[in-house]
N, C-alpha and C positions, 0 to 999 in steps of 0.2 A: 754500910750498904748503899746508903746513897752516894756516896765517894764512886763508888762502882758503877752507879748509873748511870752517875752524870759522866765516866769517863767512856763507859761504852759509846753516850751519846756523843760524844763528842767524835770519839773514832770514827761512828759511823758515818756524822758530817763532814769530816774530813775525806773518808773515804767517797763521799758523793762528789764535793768539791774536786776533787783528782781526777773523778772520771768523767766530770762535764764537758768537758772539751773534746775527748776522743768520742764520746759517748751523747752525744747530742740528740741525735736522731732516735736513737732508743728511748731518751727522756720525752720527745715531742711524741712518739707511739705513743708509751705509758700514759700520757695527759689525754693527748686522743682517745686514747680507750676508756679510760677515768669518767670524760668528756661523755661520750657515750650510753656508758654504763650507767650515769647520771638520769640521761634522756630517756634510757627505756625504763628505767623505776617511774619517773613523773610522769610518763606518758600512762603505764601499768596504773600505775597509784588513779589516774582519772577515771579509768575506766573499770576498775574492778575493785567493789569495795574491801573496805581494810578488815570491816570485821564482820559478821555473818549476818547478824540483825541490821547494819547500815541498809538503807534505800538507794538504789539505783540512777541514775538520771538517765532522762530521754536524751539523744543526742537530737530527735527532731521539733520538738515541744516545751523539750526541759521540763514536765512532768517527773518527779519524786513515786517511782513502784516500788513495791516490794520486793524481798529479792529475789519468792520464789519464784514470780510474775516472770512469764517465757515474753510477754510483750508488753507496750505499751498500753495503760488503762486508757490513757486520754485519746491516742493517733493511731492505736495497733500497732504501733512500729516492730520492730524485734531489739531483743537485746540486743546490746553490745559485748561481743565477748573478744578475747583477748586475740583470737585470730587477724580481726577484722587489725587491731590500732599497729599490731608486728609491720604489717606492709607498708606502714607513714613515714617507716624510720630511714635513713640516710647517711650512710658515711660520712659526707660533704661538714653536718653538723658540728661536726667535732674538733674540728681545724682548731677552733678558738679554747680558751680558760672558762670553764664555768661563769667563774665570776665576771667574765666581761660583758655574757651574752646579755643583754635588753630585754627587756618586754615584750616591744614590741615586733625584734625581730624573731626572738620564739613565736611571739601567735604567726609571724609569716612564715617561720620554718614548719609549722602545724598545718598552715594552709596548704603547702606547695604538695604538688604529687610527689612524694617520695619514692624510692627503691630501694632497695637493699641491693649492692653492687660490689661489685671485686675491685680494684683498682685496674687489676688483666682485664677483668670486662669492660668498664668504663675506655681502655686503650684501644680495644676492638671494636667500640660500638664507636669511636672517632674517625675511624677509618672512613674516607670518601669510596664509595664505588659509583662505577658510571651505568649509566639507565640505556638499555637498548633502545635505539629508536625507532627498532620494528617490532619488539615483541614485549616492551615494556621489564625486563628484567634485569635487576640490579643484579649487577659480575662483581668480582673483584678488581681493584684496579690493575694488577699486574696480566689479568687477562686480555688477549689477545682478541680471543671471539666470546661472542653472547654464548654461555653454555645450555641455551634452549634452541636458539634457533639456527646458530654458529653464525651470524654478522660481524663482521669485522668491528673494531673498535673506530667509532668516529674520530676520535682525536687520545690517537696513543701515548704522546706524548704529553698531555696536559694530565695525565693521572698524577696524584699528588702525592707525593712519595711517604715512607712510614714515616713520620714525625715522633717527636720523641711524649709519652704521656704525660699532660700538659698538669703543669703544677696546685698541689692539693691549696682548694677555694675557700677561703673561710664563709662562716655564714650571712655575713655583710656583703660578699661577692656574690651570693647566691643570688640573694633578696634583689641586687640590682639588676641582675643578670635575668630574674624572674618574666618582668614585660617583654623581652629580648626574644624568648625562648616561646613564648605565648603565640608569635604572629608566625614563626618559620613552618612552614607547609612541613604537613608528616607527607609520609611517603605513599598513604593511599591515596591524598588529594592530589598527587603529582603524576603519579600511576593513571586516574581516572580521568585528567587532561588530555594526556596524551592519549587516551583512550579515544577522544572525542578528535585525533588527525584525520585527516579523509581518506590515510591509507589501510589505516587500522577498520575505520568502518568500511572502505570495499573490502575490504576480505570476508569482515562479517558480511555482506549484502552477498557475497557468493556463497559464502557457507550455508546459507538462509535460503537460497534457492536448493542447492542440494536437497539441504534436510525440511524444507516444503517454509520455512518462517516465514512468512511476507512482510513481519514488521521488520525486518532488518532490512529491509529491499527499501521499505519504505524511507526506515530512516536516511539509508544512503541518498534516495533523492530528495528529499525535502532538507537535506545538508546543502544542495547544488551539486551532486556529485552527476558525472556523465553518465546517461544508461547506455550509451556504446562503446564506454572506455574498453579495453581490451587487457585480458591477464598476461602480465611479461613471466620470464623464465624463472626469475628470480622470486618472483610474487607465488608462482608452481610450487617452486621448491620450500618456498617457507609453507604453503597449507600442506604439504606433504601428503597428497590423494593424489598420485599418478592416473589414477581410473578412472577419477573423476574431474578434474582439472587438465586442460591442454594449454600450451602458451597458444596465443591468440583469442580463444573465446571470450568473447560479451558473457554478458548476464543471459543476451536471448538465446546465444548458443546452450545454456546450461537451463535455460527456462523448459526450450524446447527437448534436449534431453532428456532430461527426467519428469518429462510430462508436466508440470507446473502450469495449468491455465489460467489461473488468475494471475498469478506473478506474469505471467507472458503478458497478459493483457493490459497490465498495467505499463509495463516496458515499450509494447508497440503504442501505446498509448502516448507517450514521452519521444517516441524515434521519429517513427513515420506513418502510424497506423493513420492516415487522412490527413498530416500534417502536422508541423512541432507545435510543440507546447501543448497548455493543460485542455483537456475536450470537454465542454461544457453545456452536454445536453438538458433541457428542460426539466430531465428528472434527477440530474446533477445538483442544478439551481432551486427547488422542492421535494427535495427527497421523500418528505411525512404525506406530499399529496401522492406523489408516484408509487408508493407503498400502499395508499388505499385503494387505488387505480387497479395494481397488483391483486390487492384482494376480491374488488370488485368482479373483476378478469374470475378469477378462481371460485369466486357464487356465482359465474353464469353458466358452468361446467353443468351437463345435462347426460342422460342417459339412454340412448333411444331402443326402446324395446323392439321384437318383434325380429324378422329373416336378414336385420343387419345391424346387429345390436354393436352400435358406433358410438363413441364418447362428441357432443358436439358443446359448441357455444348458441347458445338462445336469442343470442343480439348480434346485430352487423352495427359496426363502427370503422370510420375511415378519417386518419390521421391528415391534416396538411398543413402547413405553415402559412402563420398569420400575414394576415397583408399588410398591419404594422409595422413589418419591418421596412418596408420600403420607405417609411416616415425617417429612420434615423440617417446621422448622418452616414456620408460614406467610406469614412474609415472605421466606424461603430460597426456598419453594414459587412465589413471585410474582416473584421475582425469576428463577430460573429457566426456567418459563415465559415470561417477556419476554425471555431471550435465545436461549429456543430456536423459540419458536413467529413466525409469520406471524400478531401482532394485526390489522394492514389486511384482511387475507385473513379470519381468522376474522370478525370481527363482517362482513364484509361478506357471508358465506355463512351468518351464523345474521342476518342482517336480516331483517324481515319483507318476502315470507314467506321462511319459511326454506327452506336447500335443504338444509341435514345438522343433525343434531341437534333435530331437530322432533320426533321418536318417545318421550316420556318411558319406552314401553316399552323401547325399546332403550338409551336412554341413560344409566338410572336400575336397573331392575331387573335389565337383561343386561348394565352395563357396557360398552357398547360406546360410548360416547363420542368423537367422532372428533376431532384435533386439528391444525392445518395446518401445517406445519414450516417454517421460513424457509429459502428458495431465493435463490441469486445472481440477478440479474435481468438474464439477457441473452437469447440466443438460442438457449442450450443448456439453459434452464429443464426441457423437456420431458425428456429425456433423463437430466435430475439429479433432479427428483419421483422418477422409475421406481427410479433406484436408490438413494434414499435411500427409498422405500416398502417396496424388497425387501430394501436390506443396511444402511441407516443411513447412507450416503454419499454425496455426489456424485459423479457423473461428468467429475472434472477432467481425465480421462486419452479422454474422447471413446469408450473401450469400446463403450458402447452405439451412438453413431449411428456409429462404425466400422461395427457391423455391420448398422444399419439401413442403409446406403447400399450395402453391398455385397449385403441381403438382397433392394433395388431394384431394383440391377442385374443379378443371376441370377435371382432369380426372377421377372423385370420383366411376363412374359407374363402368368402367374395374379394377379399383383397388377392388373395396367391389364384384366382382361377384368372383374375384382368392381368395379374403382373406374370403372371408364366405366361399365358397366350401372347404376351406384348415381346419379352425374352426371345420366342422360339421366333415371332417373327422380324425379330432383329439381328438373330441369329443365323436364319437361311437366306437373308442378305449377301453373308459371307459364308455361304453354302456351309453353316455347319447347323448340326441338330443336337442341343442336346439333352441329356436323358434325364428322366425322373430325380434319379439319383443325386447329379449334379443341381438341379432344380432345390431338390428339399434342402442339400445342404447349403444353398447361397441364403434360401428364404431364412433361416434359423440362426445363420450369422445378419441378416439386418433387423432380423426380432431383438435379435440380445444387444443389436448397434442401438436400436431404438430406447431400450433398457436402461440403456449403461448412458448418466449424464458426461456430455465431455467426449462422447465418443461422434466418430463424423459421420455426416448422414448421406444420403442417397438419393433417389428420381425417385424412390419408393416413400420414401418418409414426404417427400413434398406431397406426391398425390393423399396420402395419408391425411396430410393437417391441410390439404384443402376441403375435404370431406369432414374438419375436425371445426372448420370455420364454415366450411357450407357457402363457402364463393369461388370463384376461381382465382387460381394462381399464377400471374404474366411473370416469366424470369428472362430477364434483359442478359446475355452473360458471352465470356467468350466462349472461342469454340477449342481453343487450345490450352495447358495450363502451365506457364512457367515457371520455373525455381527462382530465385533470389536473385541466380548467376542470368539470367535470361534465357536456360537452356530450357527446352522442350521437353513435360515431364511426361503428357497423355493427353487425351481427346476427353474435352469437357461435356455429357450430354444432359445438363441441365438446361441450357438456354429453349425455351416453348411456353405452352399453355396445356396449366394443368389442372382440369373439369373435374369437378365433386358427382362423374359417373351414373355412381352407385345409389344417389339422392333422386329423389323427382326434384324437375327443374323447378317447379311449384314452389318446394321448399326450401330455396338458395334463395343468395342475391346472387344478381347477375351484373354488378360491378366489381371488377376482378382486386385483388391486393398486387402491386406491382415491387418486384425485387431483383437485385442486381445481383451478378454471381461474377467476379473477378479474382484470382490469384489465390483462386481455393477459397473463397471468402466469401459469404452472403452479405447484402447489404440493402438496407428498404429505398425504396425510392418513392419521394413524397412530391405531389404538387404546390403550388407558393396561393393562398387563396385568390384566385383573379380580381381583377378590380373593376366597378359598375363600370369604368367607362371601355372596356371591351369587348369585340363580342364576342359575345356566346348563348348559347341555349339553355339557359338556365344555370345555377350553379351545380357544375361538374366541369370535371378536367376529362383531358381524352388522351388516351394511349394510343400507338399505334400499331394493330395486329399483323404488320407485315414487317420486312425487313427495309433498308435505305434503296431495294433496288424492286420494290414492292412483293417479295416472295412473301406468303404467307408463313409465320410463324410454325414451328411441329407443335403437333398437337402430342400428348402423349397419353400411352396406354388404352389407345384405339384400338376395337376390334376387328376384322378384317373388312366387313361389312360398313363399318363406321369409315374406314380409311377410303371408305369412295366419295364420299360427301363430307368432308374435312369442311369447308367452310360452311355448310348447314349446319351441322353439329356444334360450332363456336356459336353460331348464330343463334343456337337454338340454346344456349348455357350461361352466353355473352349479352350483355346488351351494347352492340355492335352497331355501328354504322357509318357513313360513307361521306367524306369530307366535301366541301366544294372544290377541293382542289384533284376531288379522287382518292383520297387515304383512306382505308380501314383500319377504322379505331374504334376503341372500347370506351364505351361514356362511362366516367366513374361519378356518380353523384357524391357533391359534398353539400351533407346535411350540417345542419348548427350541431355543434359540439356538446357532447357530454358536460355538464356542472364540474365533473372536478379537472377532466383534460383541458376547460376552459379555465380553470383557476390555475393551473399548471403553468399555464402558457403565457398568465398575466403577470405571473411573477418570475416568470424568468426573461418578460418584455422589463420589468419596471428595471433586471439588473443590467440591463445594456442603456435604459433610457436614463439611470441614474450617471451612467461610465457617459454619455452625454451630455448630461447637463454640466459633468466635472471637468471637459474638456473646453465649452463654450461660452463658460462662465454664466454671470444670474440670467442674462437677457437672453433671449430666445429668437433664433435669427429672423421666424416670421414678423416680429416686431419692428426690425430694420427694415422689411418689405414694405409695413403697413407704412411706415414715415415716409418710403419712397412713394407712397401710393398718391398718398396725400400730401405733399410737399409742394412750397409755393415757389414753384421756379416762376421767373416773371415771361420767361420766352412760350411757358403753355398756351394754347386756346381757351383751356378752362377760366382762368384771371381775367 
């Protein structure tokens, strides 16, 4: 019996012997598999005990639980069950003889991320494709175009052709190979690079305006990105919105499109809105004071009873710019002025002929210089001149046309009987009359204008929020209005003086708020505080109530009776009067400032007087005057 054993045995080994040579590769399977089949028992055998009463181990504490324990007693952890250890295992392992493998490269074959892999998978996930470089998607290499966006291939030829599946790794190639594989970028971190090109975020900054975003706008410019770059053909067709995308428009053609006024404002902001670069008003520079300014504004909101029950403010205040600025230097001083002022506005209201600052008497010897302040450029312009004239801010928070809309609709009666009478006689001008019918319906589209923030206002909304401040309103403006292209759009009739009427004069001030009207646009006009060593009459600035060729300003929504005595009637609303050179102009007194519009202004002094001192280094140039003053030249009289 054993004769027979040992002869089978031997046959068999012989029979192994014979077929190792043709049969090589089948043997290195079998081992591999052996190999394997090895690794997942040990791996098994760790994590699930052998016999029912055995204790458990924590994988995160190494706390010993029970086994009916679903968690950890000591960490709460959760068991380990066999799901979890199947995903560590790896083909790659197996390459090697059991008995070769180490110690220590097992606990690193334990560490590494594993997968469970094909060797066909492993061959396809080798595969290089190439990454669009407009739309971020990895193609195949044999493709031609991006199959998202259809871009042509950058470099057709440099695709790396199939390779052949690269030779099975033992687990000592792995273990080296491990750091290697550690630092190569996956494929989100390289996706989200190129996410961050300047072509990928203009597309976003336009889809952003479409769909109302403003941070995608924002991000575009705070990258450096242009806000007048313009969309190419190409740029068209890859966002694929024929309807909404033309080749040639900016961002402000798409602003202005689909209504977007914050985005617009921000844009003309950056273009041309008064000049490039960033606009840095007072309440730019203190936002937390301008906000309480804001709310102050909003508790003086009042309610007047009685045959004209009007929304008013309780307080007069009037805005002007410190006379510290004339302290700084003079490229401080320029630069300033270009972030605070409306340049388009200005030159376009001192063009010939001029419409403010024509009077050398007023401008020169009374200081009253007038300057136009940069305004956000939407629909609420109107509303944000008035209160950056009277308190140095806008009206972000709508305050004022809150209460011009509701001063419309209460007091709608005494408003529509001065604004029709005013209509019909502007109307038989041009020999026409027209009827009631026509009347009610214009009056109820500038109700719901006044209503609706964002929407544009009118001659009616001014007189309105002049009776909402209870002073007069002087608008410096043109007389025509033109497009972009310089063509001629309409006839502008805001430019006059516009009287709180329907108030006894008792209870106005009679120094008017002064505001500029150019290119469809409101904008305040402020005085610069004068300096003692000028003259004048006390502190106030003066406006002047006529034109450069002395015609009196129009008065608006005078009665007929009123329209005979046009200059008594400013006179009597106005606090008016008569220059030594001849001018009629309007004294506007500038009292001491409000506590917080005076903290406003000191801290948006200290951030031009800090850009000062950084330019001029420690010493302060009146110090060089003071050593000139006192210097012992020996050629003086004084020695």
């Amino acid at each position: 019996m054993s004769e027979e054993v040992q002869n089978d045995g031997s046959r068999t080994s012989a029979s192994l012997g014979e077929s190792g040579a043709p049969g090589a590769e089948c043997a290195t399977l079998d081992a591999s598999t052996n190999v394997s089949q090895t690794t997942i028992s040990q791996m098994t055998a760790s994590s699930v005990p052998a016999t029912e009463g055995a204790k458990w181990c924590c994988d995160v504490c190494t706390y010993e639980n029970f086994p009916l324990s679903r968690k950890c007693t000591m960490c709460r952890s959760p068991k380990p069950v066999l799901n979890e250890d199947i995903f560590r295992l790896q083909d790659g392992a197996s390459a090697l003889p059991a008995q070769d493998v180490c110690g220590a490269e097992a606990v690193a074959e334990r560490l590494k991320p594993l997968r469970i892999s094909s060797p066909q998978g492993a061959s396809a996930s080798s595969v290089a494709k190439w990454p669009c470089p407009t739309c971020t998607y990895d193609n195949w290499p044999k493709s031609l175009k991006c199959a998202m966006c259809g871009s042509s291939n950058p470099a057709p030829g440099a695709a790396p052709a199939a390779s052949p599946p690269p030779p099975a790794l033992g687990i000592n190639d792995i273990c080296n190979s491990q750091n290697a594989s550690i630092h190569e970028l996956d494929p989100n971190n390289r996706r989200s690079k190129r996410r961050n090109n300047t072509d990928w975020i203009w597309l976003q900054a336009c889809l952003g305006v479409v769909e109302g975003d403003a941070r995608c706008v924002e991000a575009y410019l705070s990258s450096g990105g242009d806000p007048a770059r313009a969309l190419t053909p190409a740029e068209v067709a890859l966002l694929n919105r024929s309807s909404a995308f033309d080749a040639g428009h900016t961002l402000v053609h798409l602003a202005i499109r689909f209504q977007r006024q914050e985005i617009l404002s921000t844009l003309l902001s950056r273009i041309s809105g008064g000049g490039p670069g960033l606009k840095r008003s007072p309440s730019y520079i203190a936002p937390d004071l301008a906000s309480a300014i804001r709310r102050h504004i909003a508790s003086c909101i009042r309610y007047k009873k009685g045959s004209f029950p009007c929304r008013y403010i309780n307080e007069f205040c009037t805005f002007y710019l410190p006379a510290e600025i004339e302290e700084l230097p003079a490229p401080i001083q320029e630069q300033l002025f270009s972030e605070l002022l409306d340049r388009e506005a200005q030159q376009t209201l001192e063009a010939d002929p001029p419409l403010i600052n024509w009077s050398l008497e007023l401008t020169v010897r009374l200081g009253s210089r007038l300057y136009a302040l940069w305004n956000r450029s939407a629909g609420d312009c109107l509303p944000d001149a008035l209160c950056q004239a009277a308190y140095g801010v806008s009206d972000r928070h709508n305050t004022l046309r809150a209460a011009l809309a509701e001063s419309l609709g209460a007091a709608g009666r005494a408003f529509y009987a001065r604004w029709a009478a005013w209509e019909r006689a502007q109307a038989a001008r041009l020999h026409y009359a027209p009827d009631e019918a026509q009347l009610r319906a214009e009056w109820a589209r500038l109700l719901a204008a006044a209503a609706r923030p964002g929407a544009a206002l009118h001659q009616l909304h001014v007189f309105a929020l002049a009776h909402v401040l209870r002073r007069p309103v002087l608008v410096y403006g043109v007389d025509v209005v033109n497009s972009f292209r310089g063509e001629a759009l309409g006839f502008a009739r805001f430019r006059g003086l516009y009287l709180p009427l329907l108030w006894e004069p008792e209870q106005c001030c009679k120094a008017p708020l002064c505001l500029a009207y150019t290119r469809g646009h409101f904008s305040a006009l402020v005085p610069l505080d004068p300096d003692i060593c000028r003259e004048r009459a006390g502190d106030a600035a003066f406006l002047p109530l006529t034109d450069v060729d002395g015609k009196l300003l129009p008065v608006h929504f005078l009665t007929c009776d009123e329209m005979a005595d046009e200059e008594g009637v400013v006179r009597r609303w106005v606090s008016a009067c008569v220059t030594g050179g001849g001018v009629l102009a309007a004294r506007q007194a500038l009292h001491a400032r409000p506590l917080l519009q005076a903290q406003m202004l000191e801290e948006w002094l200290n951030h031009y007087r800090r850009l000062a001192q950084q330019t001029r280094g420690p010493f302060p140039p009146r110090l060089a005057a003071a050593a000139a003053e006192f210097s012992s030249d020996p050629d003086t009289d004084e020695e």
